[in-house]
C-alpha positions as CSV (number, residue, x, y, z in Angstrom):
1,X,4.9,2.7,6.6
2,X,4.8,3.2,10.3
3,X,1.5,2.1,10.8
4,X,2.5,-1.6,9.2
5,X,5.7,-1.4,11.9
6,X,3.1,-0.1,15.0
7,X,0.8,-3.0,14.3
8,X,3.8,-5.5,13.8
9,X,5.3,-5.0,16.8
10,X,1.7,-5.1,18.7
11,X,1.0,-8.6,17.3
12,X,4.5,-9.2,18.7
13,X,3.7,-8.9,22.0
14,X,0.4,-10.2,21.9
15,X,0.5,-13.9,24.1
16,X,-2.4,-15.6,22.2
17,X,-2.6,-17.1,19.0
18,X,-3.1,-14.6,15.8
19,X,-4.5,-16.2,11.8
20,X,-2.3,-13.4,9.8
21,X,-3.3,-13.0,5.8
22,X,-0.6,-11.5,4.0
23,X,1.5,-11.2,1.0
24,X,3.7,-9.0,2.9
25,X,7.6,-10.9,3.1
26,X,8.7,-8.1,5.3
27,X,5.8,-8.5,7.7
28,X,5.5,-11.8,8.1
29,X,9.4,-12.4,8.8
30,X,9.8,-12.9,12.2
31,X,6.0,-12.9,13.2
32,X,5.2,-16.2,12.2
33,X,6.0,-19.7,13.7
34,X,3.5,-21.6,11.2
35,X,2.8,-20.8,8.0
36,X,-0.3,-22.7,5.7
37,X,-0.2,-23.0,2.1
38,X,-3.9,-23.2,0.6
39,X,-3.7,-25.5,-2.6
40,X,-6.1,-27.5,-4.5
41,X,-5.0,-30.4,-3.0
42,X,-5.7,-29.3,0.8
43,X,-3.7,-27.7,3.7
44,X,-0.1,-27.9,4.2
45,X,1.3,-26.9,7.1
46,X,5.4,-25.6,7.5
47,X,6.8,-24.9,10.7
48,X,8.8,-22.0,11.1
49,X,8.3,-19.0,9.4
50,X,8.0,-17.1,6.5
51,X,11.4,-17.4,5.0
52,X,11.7,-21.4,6.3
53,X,8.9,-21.6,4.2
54,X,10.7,-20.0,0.9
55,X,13.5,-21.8,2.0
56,X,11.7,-25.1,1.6
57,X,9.9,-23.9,-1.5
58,X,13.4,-23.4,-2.8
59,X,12.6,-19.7,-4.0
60,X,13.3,-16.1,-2.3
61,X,9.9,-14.0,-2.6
62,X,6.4,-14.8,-2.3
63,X,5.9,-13.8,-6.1
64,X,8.4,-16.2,-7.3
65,X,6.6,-18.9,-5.2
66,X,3.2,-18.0,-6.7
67,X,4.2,-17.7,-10.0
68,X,6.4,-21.2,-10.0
69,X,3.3,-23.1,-8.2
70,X,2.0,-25.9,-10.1
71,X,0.0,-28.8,-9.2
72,X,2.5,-31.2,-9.7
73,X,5.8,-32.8,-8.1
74,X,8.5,-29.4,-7.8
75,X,6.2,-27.3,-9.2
76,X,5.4,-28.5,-12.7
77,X,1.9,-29.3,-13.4
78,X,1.4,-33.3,-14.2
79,X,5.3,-33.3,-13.9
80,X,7.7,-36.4,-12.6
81,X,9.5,-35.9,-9.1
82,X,13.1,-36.1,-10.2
83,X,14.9,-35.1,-7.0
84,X,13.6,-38.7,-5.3
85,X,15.5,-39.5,-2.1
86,X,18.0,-36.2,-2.0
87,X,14.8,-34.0,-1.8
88,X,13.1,-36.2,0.9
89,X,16.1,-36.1,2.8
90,X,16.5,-32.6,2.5
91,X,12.8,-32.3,3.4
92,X,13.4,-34.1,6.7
93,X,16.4,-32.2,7.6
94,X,15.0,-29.2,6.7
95,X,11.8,-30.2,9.1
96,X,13.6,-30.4,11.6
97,X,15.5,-27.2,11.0
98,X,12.1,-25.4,10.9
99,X,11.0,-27.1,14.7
100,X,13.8,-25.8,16.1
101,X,13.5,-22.3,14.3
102,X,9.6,-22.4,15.7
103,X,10.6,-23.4,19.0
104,X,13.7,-20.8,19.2
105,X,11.2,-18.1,17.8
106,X,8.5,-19.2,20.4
107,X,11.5,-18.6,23.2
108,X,12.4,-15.4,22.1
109,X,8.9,-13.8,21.4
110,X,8.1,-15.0,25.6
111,X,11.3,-13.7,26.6
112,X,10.5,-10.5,24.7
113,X,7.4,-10.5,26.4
114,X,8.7,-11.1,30.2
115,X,11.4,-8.5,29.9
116,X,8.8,-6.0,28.7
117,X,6.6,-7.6,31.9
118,X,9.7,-7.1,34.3
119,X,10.4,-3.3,32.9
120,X,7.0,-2.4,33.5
121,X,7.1,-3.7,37.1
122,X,10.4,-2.2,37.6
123,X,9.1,1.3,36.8
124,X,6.2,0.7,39.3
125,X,8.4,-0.3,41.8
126,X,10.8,2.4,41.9
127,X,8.0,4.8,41.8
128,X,6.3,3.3,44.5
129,X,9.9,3.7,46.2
130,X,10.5,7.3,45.1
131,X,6.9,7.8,46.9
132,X,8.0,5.6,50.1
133,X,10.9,8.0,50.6
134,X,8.6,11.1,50.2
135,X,6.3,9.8,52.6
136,X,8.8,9.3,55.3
137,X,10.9,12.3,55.1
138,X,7.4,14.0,55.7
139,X,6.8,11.8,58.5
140,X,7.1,13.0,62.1
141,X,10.2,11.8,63.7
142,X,8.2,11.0,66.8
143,X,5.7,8.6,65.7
144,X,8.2,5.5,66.1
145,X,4.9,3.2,64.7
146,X,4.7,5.0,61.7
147,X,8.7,5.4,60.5
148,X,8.6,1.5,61.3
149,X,5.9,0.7,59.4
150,X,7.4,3.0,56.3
151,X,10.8,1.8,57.0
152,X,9.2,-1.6,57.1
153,X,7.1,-1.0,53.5
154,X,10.4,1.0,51.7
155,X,12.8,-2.1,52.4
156,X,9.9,-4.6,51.3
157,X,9.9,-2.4,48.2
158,X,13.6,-2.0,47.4
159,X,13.8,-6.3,47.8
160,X,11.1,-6.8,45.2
161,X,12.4,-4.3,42.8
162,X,15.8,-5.6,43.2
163,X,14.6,-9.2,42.9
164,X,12.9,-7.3,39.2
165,X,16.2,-6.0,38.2
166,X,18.1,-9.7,38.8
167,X,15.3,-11.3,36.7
168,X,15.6,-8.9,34.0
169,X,19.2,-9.2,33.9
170,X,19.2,-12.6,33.6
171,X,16.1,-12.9,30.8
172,X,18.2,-9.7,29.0
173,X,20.8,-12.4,29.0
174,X,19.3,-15.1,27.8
175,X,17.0,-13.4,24.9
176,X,20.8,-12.0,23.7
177,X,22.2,-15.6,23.7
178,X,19.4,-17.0,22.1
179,X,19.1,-13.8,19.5
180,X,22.8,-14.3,18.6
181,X,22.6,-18.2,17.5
182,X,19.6,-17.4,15.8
């Protein structure tokens, strides 16, 4: 399904905020930093994403999930909460477990985006360069105003596009960091 992957990885790099509707495990992993469950009792929000939210659900697919639901403590319609403190505990750890998760996932996806940002201007920049350096090999050797002005253009170029590369080598190194304790 490459169509499924194009449109994942779009909604990746998109900056704003996206309402996604989907049954779909595989696509939601990694694309979501909030999820809502919709049951007859209201709203529930669960930050992280689509797996934090199985986690805390205590089950490993969507379908599992749907068919366990219940309106009741732990699943069971009209049924008594017997987990008590251990589950609320759990609940709070896992909470904050899933801020962290959302706010690691929110890092990555804007590091992801400069260093896409930063590869983009670093092919602009050494093409403007590559042109630069056309330009003044074609330039007469007498007109001293011109090479100067070239020479002064070409160097202004090669310090922004090195000035790119730094940046992108340190993001690179920070979205690998953050990817590996993830």
């Amino acid at each position: 399904m490459k169509a499924k992957d194009v449109l994942k990885q779009a909604l990746m790099h998109y900056d704003g905020t996206l309402i996604v509707v989907s049954h779909d495990r595989d696509f939601l992993t990694g694309l979501t930093e909030l999820v809502y469950e919709v049951t007859p009792k209201g709203l529930r929000q669960y930050i992280g994403d689509i797996q934090q939210f199985l986690l805390e659900k205590r089950t490993d697919t969507i379908a599992a999930y749907e068919a366990g639901r219940g309106d009741g403590p732990g699943g069971n319609p009209g049924g008594k909460d017997t987990k008590g403190k251990a589950k609320a505990a759990a609940k709070s750890s896992s909470k904050a477990e899933g801020k962290k998760a959302y706010a690691d996932q929110k890092a990555i996806r804007k590091l992801k985006n400069r260093i896409s940002k930063l590869e983009k201007q670093i092919a602009e920049l050494e093409n403007e360069e590559k042109q630069l350096s056309a330009e003044m090999a074609a330039l007469d050797p007498d007109d001293r105003m011109a090479t100067v002005e070239k020479a002064y253009q070409f160097e202004k170029t090669q310090t922004a596009l090195q000035e790119a590369l730094n940046e992108w080598e340190t993001t690179t190194g920070e979205l690998e960091v953050l990817e590996r304790d993830n």
